[in-house]
Steps between C-alpha positions, in 0.01 A plus 500: 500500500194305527388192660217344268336541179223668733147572361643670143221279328443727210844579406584124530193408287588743216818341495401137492264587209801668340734152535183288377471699167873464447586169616246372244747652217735223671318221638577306181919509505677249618768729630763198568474443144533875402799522721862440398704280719867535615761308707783740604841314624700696822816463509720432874191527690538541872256476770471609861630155618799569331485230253529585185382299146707534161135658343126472652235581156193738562189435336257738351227607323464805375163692274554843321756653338812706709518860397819691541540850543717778363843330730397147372365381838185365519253620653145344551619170621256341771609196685212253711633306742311165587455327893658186620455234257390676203696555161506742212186407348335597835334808459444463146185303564182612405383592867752760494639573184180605326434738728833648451675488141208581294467840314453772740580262780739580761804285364376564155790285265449795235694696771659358750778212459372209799832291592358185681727282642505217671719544815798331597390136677168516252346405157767486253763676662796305731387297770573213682300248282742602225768212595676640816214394748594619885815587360375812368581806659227605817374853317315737637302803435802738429635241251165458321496875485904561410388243198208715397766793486761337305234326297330875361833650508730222326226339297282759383677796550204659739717733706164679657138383539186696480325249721545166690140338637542207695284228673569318792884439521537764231342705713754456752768493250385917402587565878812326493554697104414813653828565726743274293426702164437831613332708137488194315168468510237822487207279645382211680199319503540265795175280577472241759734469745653676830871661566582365792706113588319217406454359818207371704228322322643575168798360544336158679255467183861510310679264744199246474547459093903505612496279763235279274701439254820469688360234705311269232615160516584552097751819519791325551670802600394649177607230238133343441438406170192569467285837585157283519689277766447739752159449617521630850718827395289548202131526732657697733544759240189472364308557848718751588419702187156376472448697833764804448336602183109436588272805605240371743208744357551383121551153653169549698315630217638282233505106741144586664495119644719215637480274164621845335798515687594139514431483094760862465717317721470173278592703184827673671586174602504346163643840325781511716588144459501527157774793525725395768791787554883403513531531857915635470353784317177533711720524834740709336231744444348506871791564659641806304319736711702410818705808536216750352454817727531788294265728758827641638590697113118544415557906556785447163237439301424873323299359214130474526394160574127396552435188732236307476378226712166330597340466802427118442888445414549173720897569477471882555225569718361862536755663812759301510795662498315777498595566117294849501739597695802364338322669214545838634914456526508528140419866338323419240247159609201464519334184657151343409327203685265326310178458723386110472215334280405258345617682213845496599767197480705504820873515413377445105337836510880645360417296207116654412575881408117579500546517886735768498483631134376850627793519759775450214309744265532776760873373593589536115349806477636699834842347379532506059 
């Protein structure tokens, strides 16, 4: 175990040169393009509720090519799992996908077979939005992972992975993975987030976009008609995420004066507005960490799993819930903290694997 990156400057900087020779090999792909897309129906789908749909489809992208061994199974499938609000296409961006795919990279396509998906409530995949409105079923994380399952075991015929590396709620979700699908998975890559209830501020900055959206004068109980209608639900998510995502030493550094910050403010302002959410979906999506607590299986977990998070994670901030120690009930964990800089990206840093490029390196390499 270990509780930050510490001073290993050297080791770090031979790595980082490492990733900037390769990632140039990459830089140029447009890895969305490059990846083939797939939308898996299943069948009599039940969830916790106890409702049940006739089918729910799963979404996906996936790069690379599966390879099957001597028994037919195969066996260098990787799955990423995106956070709340994010789709297939997610990690595939250039911020984190050239740093990964590329010859000699760590998710290198020649090798490994990436399954992408977007999770249930998300993207392309079943969701509210899709017709049924409120009337869709109240998931939660153990349905978005029981989907996952059934969609790499009944749509690609994935009955093991080599890895799973998740950001955010996919983070969480390899916690909740961990103890539902004992040897299923030989590795996790978790990176930002905590294993403990989502409760206290997290769960207000949740209720806020909730509650915002909920109590618009436009929701109509969830039968708007139009997204871009809901001007008071729509801000609040904006400022909510405007401030959960920021890291106040980039933020420092990169808005120096008031007219900086009032003129980044401006441009979120006019981005957002220009992308209004459906707000069925976006509650949908806030909520489905209500009954996540998995701290009380974390010792199930035999597989080695490195967690990452940063010390300027607004949503996970360095000792709560004490996840060093929640680290050490699992065998085979260790736990990095990011210090903060202005290098870093608060929550975002999951998404920028120069930050912890040297940490997976060794994890990959301590576990083959």
């Amino acid at each position: 175990m270990r509780a930050s990156l510490g001073s290993r400057f050297i080791s770090a900087f031979a790595a980082l040169c490492a990733l900037v020779m390769v990632s140039s090999q990459a830089a140029a792909e447009d890895w969305i393009a490059l990846a083939d897309e797939h939308l898996i129906e299943l069948e009599d789908f039940t969830f916790d509720t106890g409702e049940t749909l006739p089918s729910i489809a799963m979404h996906a992208l996936t790069l690379g090519t599966p390879r099957r061994n001597a028994d037919g199974e195969i066996e260098n499938a990787v799955m990423l799992l995106h956070g709340t609000g994010g789709q297939a296409s997610s990690l595939l961006r250039p911020q984190f996908a050239d740093a990964m795919f590329g010859p000699g990279q760590p998710l290198d396509i020649e090798k490994f077979f990436v399954i992408s998906p977007s999770n249930l409530g998300h993207g392309k995949s079943s969701k509210p939005s899709d017709g049924l409105r409120t009337a869709f079923p109240r998931y939660d994380y153990d349905d978005m992972v029981r989907a996952q399952y059934r969609m790499l075991t009944e749509g690609f015929d994935v009955r093991g992975l080599e890895m799973i590396l998740g950001t955010s709620m996919g983070c969480m979700h390899s916690f909740v993975w961990g103890p539902t699908h004992p040897g299923f998975v030989d590795r996790f890559v978790a990176l930002a987030c905590n294993a403990v209830e989502i409760a206290g501020r997290n769960r207000l900055m949740r209720q806020m976009v909730i509650d915002g959206f909920r109590n618009d004068p436009a929701y109509d109980r969830g039968n708007y008609d139009n997204a871009g209608d809901l001007l008071q639900g729509q801000a609040i998510r904006r400022d909510v995420l405007t401030l959960a995502g920021s890291n106040p030493y980039r933020q420092a550094a990169e808005l120096p004066t008031r007219e900086d910050a009032e003129r980044f403010y401006a441009a979120r302002v006019a981005a957002f507005a220009e992308n209004p959410i459906d707000p069925n979906d976006t509650i949908y999506q806030f909520d489905a960490s209500r009954y996540y607590n998995p701290a009380s299986r974390l010792s199930e977990i035999s597989a080695p799993v490195l967690w990452i998070n940063s010390a300027d994670d607004f949503i996970n901030p360095p000792g709560l819930g004490n996840p060093a120690a929640l680290a050490s009930l699992m065998p085979n964990t260790r736990f990095v903290l990011i210090p903060p800089s202005a290098e870093t990206y608060g929550h975002g840093t999951h998404s920028h694997p120069a930050l912890w490029m040297d940490e997976l390196l060794r994890f990959l390499d301590e576990n083959p």
